[in-house]
N, CA, C and O atoms as CSV, one atom per row, in Angstrom:
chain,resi,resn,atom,element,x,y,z
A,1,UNK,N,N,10.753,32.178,101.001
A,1,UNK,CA,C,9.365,32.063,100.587
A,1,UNK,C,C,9.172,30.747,99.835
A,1,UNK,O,O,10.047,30.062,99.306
A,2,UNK,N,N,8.117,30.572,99.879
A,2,UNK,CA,C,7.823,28.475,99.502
A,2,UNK,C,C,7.553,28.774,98.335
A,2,UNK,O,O,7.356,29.989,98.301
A,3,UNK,N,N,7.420,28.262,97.219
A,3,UNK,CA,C,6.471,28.694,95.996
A,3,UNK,C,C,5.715,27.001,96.456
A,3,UNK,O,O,6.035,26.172,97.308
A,4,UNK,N,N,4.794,27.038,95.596
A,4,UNK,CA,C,3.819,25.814,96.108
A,4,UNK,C,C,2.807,25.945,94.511
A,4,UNK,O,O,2.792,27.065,94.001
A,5,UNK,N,N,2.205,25.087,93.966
A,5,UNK,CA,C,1.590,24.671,92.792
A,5,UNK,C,C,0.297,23.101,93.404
A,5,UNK,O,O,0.343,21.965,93.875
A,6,UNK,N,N,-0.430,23.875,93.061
A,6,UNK,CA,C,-1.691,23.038,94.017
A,6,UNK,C,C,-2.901,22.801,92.460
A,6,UNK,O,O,-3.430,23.680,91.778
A,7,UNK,N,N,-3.033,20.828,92.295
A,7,UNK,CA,C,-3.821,21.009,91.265
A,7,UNK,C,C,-4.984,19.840,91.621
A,7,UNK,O,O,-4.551,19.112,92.514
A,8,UNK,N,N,-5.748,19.621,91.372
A,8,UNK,CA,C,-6.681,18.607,91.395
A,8,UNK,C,C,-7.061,17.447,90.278
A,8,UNK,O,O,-7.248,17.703,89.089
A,9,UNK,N,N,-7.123,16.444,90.725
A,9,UNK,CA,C,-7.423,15.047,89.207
A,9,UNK,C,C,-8.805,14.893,90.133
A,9,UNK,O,O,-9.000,15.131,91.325
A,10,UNK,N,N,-9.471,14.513,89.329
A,10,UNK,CA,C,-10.999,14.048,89.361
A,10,UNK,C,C,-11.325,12.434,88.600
A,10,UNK,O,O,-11.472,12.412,87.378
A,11,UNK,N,N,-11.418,11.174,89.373
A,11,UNK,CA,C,-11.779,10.344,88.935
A,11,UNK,C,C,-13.192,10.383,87.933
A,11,UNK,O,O,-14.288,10.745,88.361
A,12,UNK,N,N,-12.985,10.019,86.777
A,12,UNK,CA,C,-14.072,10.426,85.708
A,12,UNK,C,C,-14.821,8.872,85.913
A,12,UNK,O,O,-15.763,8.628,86.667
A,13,UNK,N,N,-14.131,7.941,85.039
A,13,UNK,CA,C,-14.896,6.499,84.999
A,13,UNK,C,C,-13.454,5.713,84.649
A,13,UNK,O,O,-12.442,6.341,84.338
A,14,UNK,N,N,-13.513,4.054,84.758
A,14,UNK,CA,C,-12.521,3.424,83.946
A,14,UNK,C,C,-11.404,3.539,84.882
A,14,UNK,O,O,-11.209,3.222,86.055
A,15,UNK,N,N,-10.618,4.209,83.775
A,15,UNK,CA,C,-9.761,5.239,83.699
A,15,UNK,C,C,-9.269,6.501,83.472
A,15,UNK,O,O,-8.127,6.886,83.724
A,16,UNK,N,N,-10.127,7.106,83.009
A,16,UNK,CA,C,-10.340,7.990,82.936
A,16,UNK,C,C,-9.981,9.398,84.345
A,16,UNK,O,O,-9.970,9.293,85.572
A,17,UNK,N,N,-9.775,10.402,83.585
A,17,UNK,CA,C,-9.217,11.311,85.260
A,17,UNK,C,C,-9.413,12.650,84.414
A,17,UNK,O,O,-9.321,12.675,83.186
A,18,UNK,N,N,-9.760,14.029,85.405
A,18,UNK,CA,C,-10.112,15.143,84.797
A,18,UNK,C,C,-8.867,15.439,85.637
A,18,UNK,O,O,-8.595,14.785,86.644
A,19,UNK,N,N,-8.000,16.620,85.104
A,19,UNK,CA,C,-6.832,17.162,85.539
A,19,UNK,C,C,-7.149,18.514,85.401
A,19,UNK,O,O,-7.402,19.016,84.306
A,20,UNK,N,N,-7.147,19.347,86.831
A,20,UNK,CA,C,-7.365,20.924,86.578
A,20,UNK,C,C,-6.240,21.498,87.390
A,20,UNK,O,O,-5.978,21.328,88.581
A,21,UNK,N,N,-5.528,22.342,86.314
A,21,UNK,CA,C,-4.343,23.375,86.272
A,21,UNK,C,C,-4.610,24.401,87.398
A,21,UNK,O,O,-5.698,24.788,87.824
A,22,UNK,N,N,-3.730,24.646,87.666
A,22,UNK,CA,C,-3.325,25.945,89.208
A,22,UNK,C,C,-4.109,27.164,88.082
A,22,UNK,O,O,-4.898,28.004,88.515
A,23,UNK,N,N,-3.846,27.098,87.078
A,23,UNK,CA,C,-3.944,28.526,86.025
A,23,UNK,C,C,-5.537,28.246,85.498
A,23,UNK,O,O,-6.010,28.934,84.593
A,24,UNK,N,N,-6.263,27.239,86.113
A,24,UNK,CA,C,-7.844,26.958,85.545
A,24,UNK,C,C,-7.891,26.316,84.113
A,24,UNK,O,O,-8.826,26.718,83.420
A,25,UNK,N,N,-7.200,25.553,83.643
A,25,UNK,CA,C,-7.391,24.737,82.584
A,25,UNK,C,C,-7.403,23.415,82.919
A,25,UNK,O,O,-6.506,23.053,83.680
A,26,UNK,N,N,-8.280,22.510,82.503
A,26,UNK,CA,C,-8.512,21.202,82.624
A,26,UNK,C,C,-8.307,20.009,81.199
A,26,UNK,O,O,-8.438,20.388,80.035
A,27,UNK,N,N,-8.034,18.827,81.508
A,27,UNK,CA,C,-7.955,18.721,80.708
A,27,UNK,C,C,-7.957,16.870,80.905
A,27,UNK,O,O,-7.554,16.424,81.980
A,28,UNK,N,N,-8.353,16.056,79.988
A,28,UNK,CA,C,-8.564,14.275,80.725
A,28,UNK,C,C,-7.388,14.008,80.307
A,28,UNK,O,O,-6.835,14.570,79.361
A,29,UNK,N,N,-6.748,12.776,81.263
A,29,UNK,CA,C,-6.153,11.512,81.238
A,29,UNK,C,C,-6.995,10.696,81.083
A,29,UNK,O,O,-8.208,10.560,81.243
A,30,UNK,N,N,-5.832,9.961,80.610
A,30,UNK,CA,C,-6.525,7.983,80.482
A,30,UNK,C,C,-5.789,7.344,80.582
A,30,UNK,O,O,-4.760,7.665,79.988
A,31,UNK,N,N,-5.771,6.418,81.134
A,31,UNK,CA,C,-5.044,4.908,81.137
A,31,UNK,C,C,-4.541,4.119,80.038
A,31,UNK,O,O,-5.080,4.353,78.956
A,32,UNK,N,N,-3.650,3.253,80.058
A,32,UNK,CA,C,-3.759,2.538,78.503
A,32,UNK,C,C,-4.972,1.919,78.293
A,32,UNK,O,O,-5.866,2.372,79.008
A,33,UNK,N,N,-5.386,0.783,77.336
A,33,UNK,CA,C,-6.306,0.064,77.216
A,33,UNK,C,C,-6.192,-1.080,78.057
A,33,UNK,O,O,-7.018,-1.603,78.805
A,34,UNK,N,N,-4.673,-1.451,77.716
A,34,UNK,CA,C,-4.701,-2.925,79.124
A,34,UNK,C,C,-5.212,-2.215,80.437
A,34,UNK,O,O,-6.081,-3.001,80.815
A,35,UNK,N,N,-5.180,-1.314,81.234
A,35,UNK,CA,C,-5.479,-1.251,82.388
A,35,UNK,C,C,-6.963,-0.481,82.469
A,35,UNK,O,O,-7.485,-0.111,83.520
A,36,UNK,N,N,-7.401,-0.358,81.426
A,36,UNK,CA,C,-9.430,-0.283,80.932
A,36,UNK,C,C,-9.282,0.966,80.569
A,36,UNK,O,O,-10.315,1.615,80.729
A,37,UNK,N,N,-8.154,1.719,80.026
A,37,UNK,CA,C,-8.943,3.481,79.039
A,37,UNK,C,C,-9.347,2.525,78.155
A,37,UNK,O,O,-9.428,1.345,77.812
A,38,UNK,N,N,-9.646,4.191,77.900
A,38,UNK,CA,C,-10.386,4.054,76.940
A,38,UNK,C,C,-9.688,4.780,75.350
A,38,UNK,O,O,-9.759,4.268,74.232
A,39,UNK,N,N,-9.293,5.576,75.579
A,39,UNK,CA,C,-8.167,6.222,75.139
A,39,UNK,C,C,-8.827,8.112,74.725
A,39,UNK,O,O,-8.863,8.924,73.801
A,40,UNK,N,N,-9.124,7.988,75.770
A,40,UNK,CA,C,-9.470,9.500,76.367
A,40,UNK,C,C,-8.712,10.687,76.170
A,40,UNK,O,O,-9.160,11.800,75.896
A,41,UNK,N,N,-7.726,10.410,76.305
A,41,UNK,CA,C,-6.710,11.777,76.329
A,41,UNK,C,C,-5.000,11.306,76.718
A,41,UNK,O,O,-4.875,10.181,77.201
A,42,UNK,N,N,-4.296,11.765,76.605
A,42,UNK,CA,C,-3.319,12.019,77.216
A,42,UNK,C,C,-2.424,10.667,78.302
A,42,UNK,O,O,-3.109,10.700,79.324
A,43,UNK,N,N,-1.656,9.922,78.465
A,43,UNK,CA,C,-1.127,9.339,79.432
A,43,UNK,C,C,-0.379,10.413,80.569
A,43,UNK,O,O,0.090,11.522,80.315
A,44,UNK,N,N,-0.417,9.863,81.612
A,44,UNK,CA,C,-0.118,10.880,82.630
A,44,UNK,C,C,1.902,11.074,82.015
A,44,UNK,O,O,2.554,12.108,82.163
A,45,UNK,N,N,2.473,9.665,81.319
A,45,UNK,CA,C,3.636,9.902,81.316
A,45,UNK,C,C,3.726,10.896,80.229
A,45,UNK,O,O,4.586,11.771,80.335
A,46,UNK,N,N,2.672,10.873,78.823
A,46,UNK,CA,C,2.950,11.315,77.947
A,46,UNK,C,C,2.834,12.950,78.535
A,46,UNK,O,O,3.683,13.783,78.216
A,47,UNK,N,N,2.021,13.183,79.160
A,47,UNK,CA,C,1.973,14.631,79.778
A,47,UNK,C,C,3.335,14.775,80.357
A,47,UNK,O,O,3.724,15.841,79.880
A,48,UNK,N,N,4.148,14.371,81.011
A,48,UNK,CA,C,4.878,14.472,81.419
A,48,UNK,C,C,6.285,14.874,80.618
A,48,UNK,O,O,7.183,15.487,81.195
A,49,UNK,N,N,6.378,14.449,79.188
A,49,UNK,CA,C,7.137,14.727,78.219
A,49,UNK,C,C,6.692,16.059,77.414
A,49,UNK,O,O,7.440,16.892,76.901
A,50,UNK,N,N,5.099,16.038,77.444
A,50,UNK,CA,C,4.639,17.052,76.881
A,50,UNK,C,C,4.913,18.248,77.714
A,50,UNK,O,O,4.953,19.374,77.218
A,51,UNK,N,N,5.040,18.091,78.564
A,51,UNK,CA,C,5.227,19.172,79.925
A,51,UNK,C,C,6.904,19.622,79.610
A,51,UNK,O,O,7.029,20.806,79.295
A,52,UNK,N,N,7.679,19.129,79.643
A,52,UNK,CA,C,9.082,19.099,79.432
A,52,UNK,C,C,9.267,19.696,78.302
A,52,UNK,O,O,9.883,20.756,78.418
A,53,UNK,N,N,8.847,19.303,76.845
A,53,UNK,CA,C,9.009,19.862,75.680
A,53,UNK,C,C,8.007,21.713,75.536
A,53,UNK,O,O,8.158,22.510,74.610
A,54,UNK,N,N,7.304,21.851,76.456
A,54,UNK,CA,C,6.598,23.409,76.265
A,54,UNK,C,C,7.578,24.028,77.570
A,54,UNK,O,O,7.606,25.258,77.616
A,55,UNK,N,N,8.273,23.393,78.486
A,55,UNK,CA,C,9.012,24.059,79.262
A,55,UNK,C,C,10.085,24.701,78.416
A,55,UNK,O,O,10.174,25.843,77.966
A,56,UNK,N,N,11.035,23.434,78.308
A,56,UNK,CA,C,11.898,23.892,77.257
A,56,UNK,C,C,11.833,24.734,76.291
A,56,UNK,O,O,12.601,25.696,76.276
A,57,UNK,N,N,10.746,24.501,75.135
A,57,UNK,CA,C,10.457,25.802,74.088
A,57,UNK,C,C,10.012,27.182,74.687
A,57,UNK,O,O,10.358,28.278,74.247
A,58,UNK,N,N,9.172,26.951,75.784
A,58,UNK,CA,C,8.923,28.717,76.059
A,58,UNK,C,C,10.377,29.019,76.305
A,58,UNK,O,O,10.960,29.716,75.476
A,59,UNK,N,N,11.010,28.576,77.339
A,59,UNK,CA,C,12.808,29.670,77.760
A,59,UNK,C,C,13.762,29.515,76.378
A,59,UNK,O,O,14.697,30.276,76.130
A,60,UNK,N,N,13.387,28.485,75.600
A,60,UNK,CA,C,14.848,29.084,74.424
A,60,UNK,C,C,14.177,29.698,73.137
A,60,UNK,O,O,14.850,30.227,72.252
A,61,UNK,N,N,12.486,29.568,73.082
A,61,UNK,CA,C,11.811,31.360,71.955
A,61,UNK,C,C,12.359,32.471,73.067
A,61,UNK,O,O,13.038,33.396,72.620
A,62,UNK,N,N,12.050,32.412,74.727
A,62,UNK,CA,C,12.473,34.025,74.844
A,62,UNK,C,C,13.175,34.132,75.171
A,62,UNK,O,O,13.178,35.119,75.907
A,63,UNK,N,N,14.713,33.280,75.078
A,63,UNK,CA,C,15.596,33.886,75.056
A,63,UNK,C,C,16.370,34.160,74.013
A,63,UNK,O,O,17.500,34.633,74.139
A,64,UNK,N,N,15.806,33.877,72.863
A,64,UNK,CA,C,16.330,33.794,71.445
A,64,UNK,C,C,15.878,35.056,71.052
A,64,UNK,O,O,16.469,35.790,70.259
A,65,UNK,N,N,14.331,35.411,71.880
A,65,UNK,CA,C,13.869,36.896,71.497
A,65,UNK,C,C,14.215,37.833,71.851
A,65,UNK,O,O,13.943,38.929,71.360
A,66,UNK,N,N,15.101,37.551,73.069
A,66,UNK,CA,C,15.739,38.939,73.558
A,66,UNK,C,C,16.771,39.028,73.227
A,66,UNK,O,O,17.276,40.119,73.492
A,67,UNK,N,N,17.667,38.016,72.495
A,67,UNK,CA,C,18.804,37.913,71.547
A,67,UNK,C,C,18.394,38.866,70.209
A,67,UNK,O,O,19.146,39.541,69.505
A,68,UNK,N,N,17.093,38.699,70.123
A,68,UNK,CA,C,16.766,39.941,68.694
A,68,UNK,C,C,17.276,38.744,67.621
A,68,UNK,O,O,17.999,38.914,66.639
A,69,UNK,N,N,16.691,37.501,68.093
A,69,UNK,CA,C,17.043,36.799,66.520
A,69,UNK,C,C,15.397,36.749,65.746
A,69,UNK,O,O,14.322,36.512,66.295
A,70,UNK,N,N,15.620,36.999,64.595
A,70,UNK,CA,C,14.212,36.467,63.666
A,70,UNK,C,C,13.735,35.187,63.663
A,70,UNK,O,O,13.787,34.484,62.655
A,71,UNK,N,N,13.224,34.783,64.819
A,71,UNK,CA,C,12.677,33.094,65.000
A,71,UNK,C,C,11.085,33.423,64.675
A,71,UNK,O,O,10.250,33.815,65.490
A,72,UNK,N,N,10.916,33.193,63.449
A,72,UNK,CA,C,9.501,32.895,63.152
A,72,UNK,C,C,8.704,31.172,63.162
A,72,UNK,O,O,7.551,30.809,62.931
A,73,UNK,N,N,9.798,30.521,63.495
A,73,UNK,CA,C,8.940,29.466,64.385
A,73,UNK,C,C,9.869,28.494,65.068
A,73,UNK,O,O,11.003,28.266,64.648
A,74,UNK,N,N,9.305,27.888,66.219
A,74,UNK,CA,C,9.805,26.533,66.515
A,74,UNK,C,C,8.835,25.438,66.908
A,74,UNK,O,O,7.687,25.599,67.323
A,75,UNK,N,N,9.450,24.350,66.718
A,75,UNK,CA,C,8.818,23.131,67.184
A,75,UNK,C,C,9.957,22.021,67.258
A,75,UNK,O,O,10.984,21.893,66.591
A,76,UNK,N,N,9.434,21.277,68.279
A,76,UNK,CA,C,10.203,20.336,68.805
A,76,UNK,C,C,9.645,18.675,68.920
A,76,UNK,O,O,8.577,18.181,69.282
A,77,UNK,N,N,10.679,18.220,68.520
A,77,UNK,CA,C,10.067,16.635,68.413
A,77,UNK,C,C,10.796,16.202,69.803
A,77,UNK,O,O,11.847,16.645,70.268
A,78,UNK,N,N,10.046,15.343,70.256
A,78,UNK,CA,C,10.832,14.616,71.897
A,78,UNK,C,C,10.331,13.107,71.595
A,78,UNK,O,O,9.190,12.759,71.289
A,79,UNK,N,N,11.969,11.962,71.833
A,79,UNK,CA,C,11.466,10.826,72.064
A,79,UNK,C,C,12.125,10.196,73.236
A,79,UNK,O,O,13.334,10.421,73.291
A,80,UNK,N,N,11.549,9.340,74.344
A,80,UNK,CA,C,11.647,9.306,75.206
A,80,UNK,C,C,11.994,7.696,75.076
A,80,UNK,O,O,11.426,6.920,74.307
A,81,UNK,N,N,13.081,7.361,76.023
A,81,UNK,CA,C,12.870,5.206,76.481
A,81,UNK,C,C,12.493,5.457,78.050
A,81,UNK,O,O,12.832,6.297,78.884
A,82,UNK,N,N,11.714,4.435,78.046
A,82,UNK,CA,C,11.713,3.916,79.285
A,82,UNK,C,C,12.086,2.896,80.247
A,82,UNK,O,O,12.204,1.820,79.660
A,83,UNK,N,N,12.269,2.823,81.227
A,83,UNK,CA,C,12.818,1.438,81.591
A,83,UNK,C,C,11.769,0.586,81.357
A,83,UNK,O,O,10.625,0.866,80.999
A,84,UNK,N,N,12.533,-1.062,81.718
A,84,UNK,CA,C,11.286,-1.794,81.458
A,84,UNK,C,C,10.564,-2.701,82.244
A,84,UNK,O,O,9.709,-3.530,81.934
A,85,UNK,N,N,11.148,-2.343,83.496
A,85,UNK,CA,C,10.867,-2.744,84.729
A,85,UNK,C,C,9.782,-1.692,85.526
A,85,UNK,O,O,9.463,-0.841,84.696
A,86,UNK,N,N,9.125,-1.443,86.772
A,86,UNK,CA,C,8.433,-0.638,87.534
A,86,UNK,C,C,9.858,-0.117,88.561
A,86,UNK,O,O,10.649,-0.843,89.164
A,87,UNK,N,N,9.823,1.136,88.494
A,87,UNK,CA,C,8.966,2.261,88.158
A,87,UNK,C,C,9.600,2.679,86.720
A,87,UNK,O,O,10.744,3.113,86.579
A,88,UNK,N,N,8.583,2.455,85.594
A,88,UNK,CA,C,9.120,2.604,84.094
A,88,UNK,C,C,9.142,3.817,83.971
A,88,UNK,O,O,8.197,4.389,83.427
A,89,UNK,N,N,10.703,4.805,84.657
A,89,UNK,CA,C,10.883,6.200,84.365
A,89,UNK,C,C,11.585,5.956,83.110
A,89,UNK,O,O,11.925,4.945,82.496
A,90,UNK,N,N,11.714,7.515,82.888
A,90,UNK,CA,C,12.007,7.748,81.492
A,90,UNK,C,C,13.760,7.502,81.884
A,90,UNK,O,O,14.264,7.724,82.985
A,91,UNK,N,N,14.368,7.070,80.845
A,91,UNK,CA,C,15.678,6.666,80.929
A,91,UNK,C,C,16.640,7.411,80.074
A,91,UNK,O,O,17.638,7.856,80.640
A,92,UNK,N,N,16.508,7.597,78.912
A,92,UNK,CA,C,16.720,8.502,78.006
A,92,UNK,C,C,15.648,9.920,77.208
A,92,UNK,O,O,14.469,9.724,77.503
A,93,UNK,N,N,15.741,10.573,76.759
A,93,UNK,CA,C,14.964,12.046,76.109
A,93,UNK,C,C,16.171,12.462,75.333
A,93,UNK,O,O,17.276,12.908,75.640
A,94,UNK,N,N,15.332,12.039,73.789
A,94,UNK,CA,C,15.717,13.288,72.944
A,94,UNK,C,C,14.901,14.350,72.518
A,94,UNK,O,O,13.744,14.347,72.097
A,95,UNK,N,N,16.037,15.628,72.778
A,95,UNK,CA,C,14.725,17.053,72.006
A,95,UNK,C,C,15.672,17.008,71.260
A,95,UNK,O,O,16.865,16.777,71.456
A,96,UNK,N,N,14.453,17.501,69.399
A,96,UNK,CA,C,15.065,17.961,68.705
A,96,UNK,C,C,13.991,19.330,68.444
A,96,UNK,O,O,12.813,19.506,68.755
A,97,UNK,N,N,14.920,20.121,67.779
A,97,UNK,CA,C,14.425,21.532,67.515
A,97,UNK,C,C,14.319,21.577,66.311
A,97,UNK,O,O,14.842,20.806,65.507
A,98,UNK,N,N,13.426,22.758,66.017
A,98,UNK,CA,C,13.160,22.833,64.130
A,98,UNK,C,C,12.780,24.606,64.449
A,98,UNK,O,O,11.758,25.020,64.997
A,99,UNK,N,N,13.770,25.321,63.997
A,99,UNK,CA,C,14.108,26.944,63.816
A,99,UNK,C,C,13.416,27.064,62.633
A,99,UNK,O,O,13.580,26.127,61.852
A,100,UNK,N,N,12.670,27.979,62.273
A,100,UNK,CA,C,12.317,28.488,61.325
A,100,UNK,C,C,12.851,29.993,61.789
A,100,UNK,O,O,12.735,30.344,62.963
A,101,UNK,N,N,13.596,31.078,60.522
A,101,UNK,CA,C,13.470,32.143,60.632
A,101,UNK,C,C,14.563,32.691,59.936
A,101,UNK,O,O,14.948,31.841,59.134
A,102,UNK,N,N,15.287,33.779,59.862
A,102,UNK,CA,C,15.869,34.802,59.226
A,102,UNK,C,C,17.088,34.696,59.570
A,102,UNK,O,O,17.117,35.157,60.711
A,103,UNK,N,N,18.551,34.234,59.164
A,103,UNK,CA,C,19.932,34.613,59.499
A,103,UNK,C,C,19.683,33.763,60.954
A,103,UNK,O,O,19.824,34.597,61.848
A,104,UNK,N,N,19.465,32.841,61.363
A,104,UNK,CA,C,18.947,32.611,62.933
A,104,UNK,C,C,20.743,32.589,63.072
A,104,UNK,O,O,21.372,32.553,62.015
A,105,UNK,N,N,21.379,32.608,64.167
A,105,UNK,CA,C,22.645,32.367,64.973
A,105,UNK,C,C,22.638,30.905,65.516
A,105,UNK,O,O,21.984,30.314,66.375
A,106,UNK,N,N,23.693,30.550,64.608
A,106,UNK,CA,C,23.813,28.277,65.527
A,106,UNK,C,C,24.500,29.380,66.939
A,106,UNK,O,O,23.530,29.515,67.684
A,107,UNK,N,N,25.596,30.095,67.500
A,107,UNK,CA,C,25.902,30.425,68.653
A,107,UNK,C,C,25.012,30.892,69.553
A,107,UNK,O,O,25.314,30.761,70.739
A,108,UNK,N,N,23.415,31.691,69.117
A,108,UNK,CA,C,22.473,32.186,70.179
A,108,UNK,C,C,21.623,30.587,70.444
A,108,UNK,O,O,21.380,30.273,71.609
A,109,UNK,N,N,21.236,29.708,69.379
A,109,UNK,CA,C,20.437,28.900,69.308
A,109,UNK,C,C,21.059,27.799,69.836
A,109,UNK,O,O,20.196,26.930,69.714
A,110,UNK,N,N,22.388,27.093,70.545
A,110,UNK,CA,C,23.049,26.477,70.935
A,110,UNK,C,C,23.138,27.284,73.070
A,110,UNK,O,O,23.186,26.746,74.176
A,111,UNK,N,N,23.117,28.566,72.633
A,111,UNK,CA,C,23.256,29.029,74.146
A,111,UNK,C,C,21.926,28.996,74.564
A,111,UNK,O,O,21.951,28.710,75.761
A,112,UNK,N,N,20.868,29.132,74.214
A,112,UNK,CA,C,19.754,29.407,74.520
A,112,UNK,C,C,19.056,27.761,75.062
A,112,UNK,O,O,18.219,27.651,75.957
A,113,UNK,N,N,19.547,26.801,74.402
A,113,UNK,CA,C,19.393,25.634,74.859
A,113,UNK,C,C,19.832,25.374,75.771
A,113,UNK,O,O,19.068,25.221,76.725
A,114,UNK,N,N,21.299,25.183,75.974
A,114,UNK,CA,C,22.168,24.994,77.179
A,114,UNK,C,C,21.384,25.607,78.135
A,114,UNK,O,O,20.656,24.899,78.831
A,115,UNK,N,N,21.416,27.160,78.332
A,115,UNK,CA,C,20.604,27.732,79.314
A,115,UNK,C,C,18.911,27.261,79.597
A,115,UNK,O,O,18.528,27.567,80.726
A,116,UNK,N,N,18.352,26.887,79.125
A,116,UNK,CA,C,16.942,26.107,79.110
A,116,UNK,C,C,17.385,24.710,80.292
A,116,UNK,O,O,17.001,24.572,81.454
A,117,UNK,N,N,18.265,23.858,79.520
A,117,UNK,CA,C,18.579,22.866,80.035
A,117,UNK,C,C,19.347,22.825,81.338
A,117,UNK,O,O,19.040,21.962,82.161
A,118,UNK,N,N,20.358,23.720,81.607
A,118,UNK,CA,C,20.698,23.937,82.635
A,118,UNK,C,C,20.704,25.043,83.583
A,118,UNK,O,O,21.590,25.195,84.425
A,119,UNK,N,N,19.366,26.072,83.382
A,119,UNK,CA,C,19.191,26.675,84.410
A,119,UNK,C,C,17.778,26.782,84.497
A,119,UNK,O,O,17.260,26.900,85.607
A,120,UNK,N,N,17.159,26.758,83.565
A,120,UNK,CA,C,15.574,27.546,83.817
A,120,UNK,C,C,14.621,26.862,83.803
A,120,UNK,O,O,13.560,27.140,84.363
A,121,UNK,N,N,15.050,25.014,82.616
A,121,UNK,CA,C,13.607,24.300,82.499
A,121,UNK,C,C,13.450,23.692,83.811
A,121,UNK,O,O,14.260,22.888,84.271
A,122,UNK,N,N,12.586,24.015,84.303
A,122,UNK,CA,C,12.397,22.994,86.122
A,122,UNK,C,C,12.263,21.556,85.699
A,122,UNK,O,O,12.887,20.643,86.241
A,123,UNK,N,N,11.296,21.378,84.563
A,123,UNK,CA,C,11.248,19.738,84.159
A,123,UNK,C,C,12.313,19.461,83.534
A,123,UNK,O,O,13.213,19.090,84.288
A,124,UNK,N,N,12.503,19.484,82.750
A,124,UNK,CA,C,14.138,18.905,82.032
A,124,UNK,C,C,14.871,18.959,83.040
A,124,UNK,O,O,15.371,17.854,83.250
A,125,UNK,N,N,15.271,19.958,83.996
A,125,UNK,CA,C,16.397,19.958,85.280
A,125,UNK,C,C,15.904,17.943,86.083
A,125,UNK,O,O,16.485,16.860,86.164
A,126,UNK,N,N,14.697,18.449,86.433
A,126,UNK,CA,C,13.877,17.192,87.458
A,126,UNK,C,C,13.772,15.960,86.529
A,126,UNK,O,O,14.140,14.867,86.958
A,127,UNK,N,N,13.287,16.092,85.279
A,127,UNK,CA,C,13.726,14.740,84.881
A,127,UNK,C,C,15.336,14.071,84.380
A,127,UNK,O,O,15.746,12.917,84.257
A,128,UNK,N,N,15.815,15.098,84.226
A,128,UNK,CA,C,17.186,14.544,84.124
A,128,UNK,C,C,17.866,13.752,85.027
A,128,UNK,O,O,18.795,13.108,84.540
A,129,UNK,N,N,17.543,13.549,86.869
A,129,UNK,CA,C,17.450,12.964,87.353
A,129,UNK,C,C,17.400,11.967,87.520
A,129,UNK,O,O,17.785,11.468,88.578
A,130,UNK,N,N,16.739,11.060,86.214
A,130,UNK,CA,C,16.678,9.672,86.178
A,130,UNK,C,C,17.195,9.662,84.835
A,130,UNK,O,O,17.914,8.670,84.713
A,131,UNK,N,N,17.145,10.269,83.883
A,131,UNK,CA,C,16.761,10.239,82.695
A,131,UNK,C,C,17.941,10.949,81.797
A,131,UNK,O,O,18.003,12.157,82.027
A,132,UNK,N,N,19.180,10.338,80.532
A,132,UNK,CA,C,19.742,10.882,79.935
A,132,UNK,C,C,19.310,12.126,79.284
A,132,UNK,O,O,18.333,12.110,80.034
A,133,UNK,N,N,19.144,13.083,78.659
A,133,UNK,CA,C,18.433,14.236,77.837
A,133,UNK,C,C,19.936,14.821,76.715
A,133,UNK,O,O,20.983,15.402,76.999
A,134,UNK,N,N,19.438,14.383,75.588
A,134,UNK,CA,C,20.425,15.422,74.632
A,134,UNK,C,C,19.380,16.022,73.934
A,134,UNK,O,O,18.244,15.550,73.939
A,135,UNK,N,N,19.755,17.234,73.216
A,135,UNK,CA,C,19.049,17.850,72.346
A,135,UNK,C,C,20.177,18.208,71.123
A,135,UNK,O,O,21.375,18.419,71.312
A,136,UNK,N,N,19.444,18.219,69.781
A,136,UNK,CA,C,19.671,18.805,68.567
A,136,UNK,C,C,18.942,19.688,68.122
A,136,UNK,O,O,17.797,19.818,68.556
A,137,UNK,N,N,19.514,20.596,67.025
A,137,UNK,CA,C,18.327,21.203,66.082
A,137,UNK,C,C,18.657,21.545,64.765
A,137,UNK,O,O,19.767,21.330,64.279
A,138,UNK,N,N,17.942,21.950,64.311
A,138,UNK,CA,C,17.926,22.186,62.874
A,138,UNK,C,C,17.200,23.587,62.743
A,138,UNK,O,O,16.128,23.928,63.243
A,139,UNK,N,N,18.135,24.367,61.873
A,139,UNK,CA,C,17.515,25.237,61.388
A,139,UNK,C,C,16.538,25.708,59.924
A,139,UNK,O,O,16.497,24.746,59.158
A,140,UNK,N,N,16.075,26.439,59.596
A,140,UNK,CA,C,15.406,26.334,58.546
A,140,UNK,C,C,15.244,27.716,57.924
A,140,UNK,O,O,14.077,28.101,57.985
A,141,UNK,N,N,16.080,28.567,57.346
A,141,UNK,CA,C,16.037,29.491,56.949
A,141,UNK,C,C,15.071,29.797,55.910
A,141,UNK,O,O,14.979,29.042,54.942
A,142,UNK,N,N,14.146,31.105,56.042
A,142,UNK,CA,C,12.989,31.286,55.191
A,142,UNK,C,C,13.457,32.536,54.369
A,142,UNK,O,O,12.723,33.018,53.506
């Protein structure tokens, strides 16, 4: 069976672009300013990291939740290089993690990554492709 993901961009003005989700959410791009945004929303690359970093966090909260650990929060910082030539893919990605919660486990919160990274995030899998990726984290006991 195919799985298939079907979305639409809408030239707005400029640079400008309306982006609507398979799931009905929309949302603008823009261009930089050298190439006439305006600074509208979003770069298509920065989406692209942003996309990677909510992949990643949804599979290692639920798998940390079905571990039965007390994760009352996460967030993740991602910094990305690019090459500096065309096509300026991403070359390196760091995630870092920030655990908030109760007794958290470095052994569930170390597996739960690994497994993100090497089985479940489709973007982190696909950009790794071009692109180094390490991750760290930090915990933060409350």
């Amino acid at each position: 069976m195919r799985l298939m993901m079907k979305t639409r961009i809408t030239w707005l003005e400029e640079m400008a672009y309306v982006a609507r989700s398979p799931s009905g959410h929309a949302l603008v791009l823009d261009g930089p300013p050298e190439l006439g945004g305006q600074n509208l929303g979003p770069r298509p690359m920065e989406m692209l990291l942003m996309g990677m970093g909510g992949c990643t966090a949804i599979d290692v909260v639920n798998i940390l939740r079905k571990a039965r650990q007390d994760l009352q929060g996460c967030e993740l910082e991602l910094e990305a290089d690019r090459a500096e030539s065309d096509p300026k893919v991403f070359t390196q990605i760091r995630v870092h993690f920030i655990f908030t919660g109760k007794n958290l486990s470095t052994k569930h919160i170390e597996r739960a990554i690994e497994l993100s990274a090497e089985k479940y995030c489709s973007a982190s899998i696909m950009l790794g492709k071009t692109a180094q990726i390490s991750h760290t984290f930090e915990i933060r006991d409350v």
